[in-house]
C-alpha positions as protocol buffer text, in pm:
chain_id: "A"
residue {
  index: 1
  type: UNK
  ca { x: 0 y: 0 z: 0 }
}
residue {
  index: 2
  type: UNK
  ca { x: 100 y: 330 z: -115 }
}
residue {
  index: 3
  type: UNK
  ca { x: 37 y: 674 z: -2 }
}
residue {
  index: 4
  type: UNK
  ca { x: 59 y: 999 z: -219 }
}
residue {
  index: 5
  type: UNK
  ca { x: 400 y: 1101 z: -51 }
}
residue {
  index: 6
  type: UNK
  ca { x: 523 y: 711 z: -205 }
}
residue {
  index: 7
  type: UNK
  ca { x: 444 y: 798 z: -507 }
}
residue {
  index: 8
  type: UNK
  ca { x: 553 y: 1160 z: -577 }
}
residue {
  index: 9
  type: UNK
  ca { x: 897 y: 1061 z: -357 }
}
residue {
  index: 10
  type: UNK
  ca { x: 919 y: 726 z: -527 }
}
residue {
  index: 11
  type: UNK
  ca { x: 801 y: 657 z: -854 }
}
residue {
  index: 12
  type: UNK
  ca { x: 1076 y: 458 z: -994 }
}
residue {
  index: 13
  type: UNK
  ca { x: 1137 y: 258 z: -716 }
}
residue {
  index: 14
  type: UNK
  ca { x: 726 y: 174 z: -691 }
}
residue {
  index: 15
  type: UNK
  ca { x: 734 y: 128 z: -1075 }
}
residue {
  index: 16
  type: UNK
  ca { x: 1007 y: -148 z: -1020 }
}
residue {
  index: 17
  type: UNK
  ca { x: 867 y: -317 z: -777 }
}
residue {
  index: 18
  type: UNK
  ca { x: 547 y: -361 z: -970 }
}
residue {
  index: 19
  type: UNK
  ca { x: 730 y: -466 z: -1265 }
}
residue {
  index: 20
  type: UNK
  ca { x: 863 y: -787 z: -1068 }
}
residue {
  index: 21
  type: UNK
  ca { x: 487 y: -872 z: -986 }
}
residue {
  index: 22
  type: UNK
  ca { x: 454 y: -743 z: -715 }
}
residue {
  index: 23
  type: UNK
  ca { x: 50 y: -532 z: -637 }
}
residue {
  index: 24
  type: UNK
  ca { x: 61 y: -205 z: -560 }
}
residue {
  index: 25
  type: UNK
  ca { x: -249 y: -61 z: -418 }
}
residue {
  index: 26
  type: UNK
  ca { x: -325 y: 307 z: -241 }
}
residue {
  index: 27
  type: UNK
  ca { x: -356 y: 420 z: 100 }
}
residue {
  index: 28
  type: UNK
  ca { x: -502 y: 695 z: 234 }
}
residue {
  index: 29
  type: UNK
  ca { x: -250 y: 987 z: 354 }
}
residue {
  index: 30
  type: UNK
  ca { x: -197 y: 1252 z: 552 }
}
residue {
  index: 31
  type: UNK
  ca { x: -58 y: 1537 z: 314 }
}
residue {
  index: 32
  type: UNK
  ca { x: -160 y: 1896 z: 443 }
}
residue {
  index: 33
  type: UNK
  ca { x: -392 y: 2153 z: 286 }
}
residue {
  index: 34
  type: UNK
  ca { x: -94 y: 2294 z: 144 }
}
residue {
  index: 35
  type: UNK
  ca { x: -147 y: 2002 z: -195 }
}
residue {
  index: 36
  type: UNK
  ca { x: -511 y: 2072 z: -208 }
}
residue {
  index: 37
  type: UNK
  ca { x: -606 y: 2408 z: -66 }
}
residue {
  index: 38
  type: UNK
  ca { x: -728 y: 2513 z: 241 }
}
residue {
  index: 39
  type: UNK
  ca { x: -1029 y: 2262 z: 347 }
}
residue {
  index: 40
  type: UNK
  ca { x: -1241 y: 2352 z: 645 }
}
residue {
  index: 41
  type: UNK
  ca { x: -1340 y: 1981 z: 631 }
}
residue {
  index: 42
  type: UNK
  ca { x: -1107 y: 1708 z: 660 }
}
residue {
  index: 43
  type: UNK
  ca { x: -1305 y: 1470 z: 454 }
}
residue {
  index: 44
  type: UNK
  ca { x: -1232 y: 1738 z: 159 }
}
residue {
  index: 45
  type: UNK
  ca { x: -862 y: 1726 z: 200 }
}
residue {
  index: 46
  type: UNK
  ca { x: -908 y: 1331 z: 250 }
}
residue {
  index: 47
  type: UNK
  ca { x: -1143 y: 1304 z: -75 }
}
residue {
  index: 48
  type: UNK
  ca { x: -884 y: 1542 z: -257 }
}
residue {
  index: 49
  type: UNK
  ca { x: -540 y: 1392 z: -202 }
}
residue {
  index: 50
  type: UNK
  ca { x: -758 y: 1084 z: -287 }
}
residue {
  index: 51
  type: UNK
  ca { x: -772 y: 1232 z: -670 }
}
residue {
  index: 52
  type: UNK
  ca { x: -436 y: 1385 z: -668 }
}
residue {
  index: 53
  type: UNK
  ca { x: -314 y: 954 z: -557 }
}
residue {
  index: 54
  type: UNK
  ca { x: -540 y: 822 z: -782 }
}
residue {
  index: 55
  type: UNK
  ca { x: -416 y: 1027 z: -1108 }
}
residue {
  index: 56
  type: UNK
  ca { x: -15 y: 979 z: -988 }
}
residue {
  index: 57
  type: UNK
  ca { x: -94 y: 578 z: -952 }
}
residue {
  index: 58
  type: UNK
  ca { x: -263 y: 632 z: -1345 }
}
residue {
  index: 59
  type: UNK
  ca { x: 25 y: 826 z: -1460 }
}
residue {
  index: 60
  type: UNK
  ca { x: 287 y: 603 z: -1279 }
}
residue {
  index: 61
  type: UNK
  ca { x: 129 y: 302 z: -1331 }
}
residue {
  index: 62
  type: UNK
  ca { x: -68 y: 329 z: -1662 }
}
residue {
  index: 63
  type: UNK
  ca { x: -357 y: 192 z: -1537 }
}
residue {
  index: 64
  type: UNK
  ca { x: -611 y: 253 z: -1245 }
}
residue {
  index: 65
  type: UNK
  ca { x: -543 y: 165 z: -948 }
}
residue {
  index: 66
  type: UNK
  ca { x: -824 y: -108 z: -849 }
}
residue {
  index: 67
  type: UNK
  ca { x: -790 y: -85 z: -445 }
}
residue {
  index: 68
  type: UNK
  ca { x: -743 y: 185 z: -164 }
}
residue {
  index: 69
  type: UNK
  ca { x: -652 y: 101 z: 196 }
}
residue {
  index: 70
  type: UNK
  ca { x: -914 y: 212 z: 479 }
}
residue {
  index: 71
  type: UNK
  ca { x: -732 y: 282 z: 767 }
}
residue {
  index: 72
  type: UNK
  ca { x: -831 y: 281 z: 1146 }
}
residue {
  index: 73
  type: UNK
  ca { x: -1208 y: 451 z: 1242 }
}
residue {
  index: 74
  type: UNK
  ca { x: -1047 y: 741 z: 1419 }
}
residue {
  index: 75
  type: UNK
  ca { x: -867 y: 828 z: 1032 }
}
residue {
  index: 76
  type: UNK
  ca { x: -924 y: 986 z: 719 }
}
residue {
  index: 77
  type: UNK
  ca { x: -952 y: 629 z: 601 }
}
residue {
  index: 78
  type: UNK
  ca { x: -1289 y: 589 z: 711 }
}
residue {
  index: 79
  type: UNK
  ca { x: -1471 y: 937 z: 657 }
}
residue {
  index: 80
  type: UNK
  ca { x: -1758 y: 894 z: 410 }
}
residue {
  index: 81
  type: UNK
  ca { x: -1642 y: 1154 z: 135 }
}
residue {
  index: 82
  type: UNK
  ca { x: -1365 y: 945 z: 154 }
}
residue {
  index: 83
  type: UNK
  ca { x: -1495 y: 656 z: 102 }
}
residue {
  index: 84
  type: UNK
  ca { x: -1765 y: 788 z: -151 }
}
residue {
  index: 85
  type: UNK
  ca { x: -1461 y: 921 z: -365 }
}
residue {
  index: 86
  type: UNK
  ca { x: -1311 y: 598 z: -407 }
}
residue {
  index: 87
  type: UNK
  ca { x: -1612 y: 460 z: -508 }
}
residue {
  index: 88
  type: UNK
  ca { x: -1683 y: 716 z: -790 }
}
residue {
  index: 89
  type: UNK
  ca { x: -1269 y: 616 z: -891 }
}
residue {
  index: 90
  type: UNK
  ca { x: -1399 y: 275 z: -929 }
}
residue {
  index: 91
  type: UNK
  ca { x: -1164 y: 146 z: -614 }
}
residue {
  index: 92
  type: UNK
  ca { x: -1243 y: -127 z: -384 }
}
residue {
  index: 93
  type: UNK
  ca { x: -1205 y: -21 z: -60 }
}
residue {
  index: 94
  type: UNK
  ca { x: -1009 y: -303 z: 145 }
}
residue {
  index: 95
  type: UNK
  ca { x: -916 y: -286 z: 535 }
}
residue {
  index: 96
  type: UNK
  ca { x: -586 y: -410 z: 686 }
}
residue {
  index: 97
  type: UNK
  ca { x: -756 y: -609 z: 956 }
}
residue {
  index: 98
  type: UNK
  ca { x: -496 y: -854 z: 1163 }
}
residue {
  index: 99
  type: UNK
  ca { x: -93 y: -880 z: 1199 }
}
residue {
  index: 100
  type: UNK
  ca { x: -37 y: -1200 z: 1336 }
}
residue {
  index: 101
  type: UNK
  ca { x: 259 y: -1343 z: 1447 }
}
residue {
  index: 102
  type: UNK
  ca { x: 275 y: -1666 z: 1486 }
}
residue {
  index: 103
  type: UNK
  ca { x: 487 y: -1872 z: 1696 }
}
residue {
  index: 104
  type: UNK
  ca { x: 431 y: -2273 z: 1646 }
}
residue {
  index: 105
  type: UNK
  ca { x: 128 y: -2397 z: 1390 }
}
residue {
  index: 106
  type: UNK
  ca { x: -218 y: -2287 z: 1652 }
}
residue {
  index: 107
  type: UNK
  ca { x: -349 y: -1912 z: 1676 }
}
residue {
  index: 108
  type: UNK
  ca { x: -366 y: -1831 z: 2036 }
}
residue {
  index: 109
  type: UNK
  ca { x: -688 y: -1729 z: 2200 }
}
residue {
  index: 110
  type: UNK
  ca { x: -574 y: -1386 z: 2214 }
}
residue {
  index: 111
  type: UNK
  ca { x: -522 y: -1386 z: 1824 }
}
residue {
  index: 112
  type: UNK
  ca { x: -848 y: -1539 z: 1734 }
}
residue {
  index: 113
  type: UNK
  ca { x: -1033 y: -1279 z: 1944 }
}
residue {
  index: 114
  type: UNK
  ca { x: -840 y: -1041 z: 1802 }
}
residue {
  index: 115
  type: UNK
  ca { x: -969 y: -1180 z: 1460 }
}
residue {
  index: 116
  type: UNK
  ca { x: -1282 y: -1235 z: 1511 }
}
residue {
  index: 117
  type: UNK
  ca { x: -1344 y: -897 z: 1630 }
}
residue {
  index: 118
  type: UNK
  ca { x: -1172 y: -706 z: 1320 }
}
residue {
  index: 119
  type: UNK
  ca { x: -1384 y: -893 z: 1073 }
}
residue {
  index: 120
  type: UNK
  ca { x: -1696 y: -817 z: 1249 }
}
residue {
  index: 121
  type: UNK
  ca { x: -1615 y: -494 z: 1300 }
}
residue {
  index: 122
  type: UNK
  ca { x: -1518 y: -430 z: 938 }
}
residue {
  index: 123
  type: UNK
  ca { x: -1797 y: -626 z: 780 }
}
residue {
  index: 124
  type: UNK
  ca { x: -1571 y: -814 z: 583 }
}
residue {
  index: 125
  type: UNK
  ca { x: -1328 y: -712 z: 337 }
}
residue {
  index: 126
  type: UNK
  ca { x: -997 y: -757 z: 580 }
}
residue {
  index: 127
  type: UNK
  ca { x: -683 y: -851 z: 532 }
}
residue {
  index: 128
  type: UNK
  ca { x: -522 y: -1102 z: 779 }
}
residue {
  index: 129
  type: UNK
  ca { x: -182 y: -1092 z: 751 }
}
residue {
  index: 130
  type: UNK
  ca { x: -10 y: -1386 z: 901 }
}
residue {
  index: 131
  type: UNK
  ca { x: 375 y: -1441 z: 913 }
}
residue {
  index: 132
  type: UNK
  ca { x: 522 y: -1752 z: 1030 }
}
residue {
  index: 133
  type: UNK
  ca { x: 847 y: -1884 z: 1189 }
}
residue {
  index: 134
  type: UNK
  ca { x: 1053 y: -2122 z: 958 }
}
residue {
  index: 135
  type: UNK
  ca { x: 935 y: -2421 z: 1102 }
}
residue {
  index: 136
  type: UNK
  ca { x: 527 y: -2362 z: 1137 }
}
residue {
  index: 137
  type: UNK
  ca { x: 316 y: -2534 z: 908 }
}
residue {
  index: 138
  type: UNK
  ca { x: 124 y: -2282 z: 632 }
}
residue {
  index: 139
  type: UNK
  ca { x: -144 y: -2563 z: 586 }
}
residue {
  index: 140
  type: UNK
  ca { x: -192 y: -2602 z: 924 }
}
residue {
  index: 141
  type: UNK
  ca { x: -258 y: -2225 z: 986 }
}
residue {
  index: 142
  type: UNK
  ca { x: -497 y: -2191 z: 670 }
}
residue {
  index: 143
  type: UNK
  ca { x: -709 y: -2464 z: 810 }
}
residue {
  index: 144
  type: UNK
  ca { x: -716 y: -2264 z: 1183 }
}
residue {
  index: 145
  type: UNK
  ca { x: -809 y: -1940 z: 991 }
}
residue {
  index: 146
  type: UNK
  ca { x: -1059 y: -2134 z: 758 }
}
residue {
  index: 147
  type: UNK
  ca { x: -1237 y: -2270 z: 1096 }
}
residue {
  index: 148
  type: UNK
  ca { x: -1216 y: -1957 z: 1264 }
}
residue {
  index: 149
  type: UNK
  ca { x: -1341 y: -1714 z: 955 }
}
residue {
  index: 150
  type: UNK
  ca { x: -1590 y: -1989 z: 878 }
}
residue {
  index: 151
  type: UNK
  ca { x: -1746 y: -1935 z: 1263 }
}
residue {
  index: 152
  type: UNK
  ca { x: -1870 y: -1565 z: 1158 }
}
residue {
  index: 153
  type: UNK
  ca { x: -2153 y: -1593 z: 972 }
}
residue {
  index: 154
  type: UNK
  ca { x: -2152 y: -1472 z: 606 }
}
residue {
  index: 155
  type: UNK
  ca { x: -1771 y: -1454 z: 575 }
}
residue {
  index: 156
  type: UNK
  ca { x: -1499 y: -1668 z: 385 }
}
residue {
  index: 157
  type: UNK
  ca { x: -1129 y: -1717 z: 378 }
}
residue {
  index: 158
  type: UNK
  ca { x: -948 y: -1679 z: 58 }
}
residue {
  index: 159
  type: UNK
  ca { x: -569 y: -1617 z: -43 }
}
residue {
  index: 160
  type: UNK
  ca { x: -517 y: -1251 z: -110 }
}
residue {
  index: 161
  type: UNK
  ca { x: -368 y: -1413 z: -416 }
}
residue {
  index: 162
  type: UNK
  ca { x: -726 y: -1564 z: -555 }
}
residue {
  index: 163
  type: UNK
  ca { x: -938 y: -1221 z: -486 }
}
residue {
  index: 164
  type: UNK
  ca { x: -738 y: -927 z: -508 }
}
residue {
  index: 165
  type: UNK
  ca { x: -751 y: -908 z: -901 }
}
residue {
  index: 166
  type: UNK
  ca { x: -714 y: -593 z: -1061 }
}
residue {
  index: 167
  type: UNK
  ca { x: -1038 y: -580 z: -1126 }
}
residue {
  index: 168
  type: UNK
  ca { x: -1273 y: -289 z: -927 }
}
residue {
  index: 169
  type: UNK
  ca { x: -1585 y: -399 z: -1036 }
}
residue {
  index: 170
  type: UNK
  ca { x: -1557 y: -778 z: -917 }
}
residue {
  index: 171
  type: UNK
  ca { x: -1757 y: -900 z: -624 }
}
residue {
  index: 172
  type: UNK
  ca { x: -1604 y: -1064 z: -332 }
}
C-alpha cells in the first residue's frame, strides 16, 4: 500500500517493484492543505489527495489503481467523502484487519479474538496478515483461519492471491 508522498517521492522505485509482480495498491495519507487548498473539512482534503493519488498511480502506473486502503475509524480512512470518492474512482475499498505473528502452527486465543473482532467490526473485506516462523506449518494455519473465519456468519477465507484481481468492479 502506497500513499501519495510514495508515489511523488518514489516513482521509480514503486514502478520497479510492480514490474517484478509485485501489487501495488493506495492508501489513504496525511498530506496537508498545502497540496489541495485550504479545506475547512477534513473529509475534503481526504477526498482530494484521494484524486491527486489516484491520477499519480494512473500516470505512474498506466492503469487505475483497483484498491485503496481504509485505515483505522479514528482516520481519514474511514470518513464517508472518503470513502464515496473511491467509489466514484472505481476502487475497492479493502481494510488491513490482523498482523499476526505466529509462533508454532495454533493461533492463540488472544489472536483469534483479536480476529474475530476485526472482521466483524469491518464487515468483511480484511486482510489477515499472518507471518510464520521457519518451522510452522502454512497448511496447518490456513485450516485454523478457515475454521475460525468460517465461525462468523456470512464470511470466507481466501488467499489474497485468488481475490485481489485488478479488477474494481468484481464481487467478493
Amino acid at each position: 500500500f502506497v500513499t501519495l508522498e510514495d508515489l511523488t517521492m518514489f516513482p521509480t522505485e514503486l514502478k520497479l517493484i510492480a514490474e517484478k509482480g509485485h501489487n501495488i495498491a493506495l492508501a489513504p495519507t496525511d498530506f496537508q492543505e498545502t497540496v489541495c487548498g485550504l479545506s475547512l473539512f477534513r473529509g475534503n482534503t481526504s477526498s482530494c489527495n484521494l484524486q491527486i493519488a489516484h491520477h499519480e498511480f494512473s500516470e505512474i502506473f498506466e492503469s487505475e489503481p483497483s484498491w485503496v486502503l481504509a485505515k483505522s475509524v479514528d482516520s481519514i480512512g474511514r470518513h464517508p467523502i472518503f470513502f464515496r470518492e473511491a467509489r466514484d474512482l472505481g476502487m475497492k475499498i479493502v481494510y488491513w484487519s490482523t498482523l499476526v505473528q505466529l509462533k508454532g502452527d495454533k493461533l492463540s486465543k488472544d489472536q483469534q479474538s483479536a480476529i474475530r473482532s476485526d472482521c466483524s467490526d469491518k464487515n468483511g473485506g480484511s486482510i489477515i496478515y499472518v507471518t510464520l516462523e521457519k518451522d510452522s506449518s502454512s497448511i496447518s494455519i490456513s485450516t485454523s483461519l478457515c475454521d475460525l473465519i468460517d465461525s462468523i456468519d456470512g464470511l470466507s477465507l481466501e488467499s489474497l492471491s485468488v481475490v485481489a484481481k485488478d479488477n474494481a468492479d468484481m464481487v467478493l
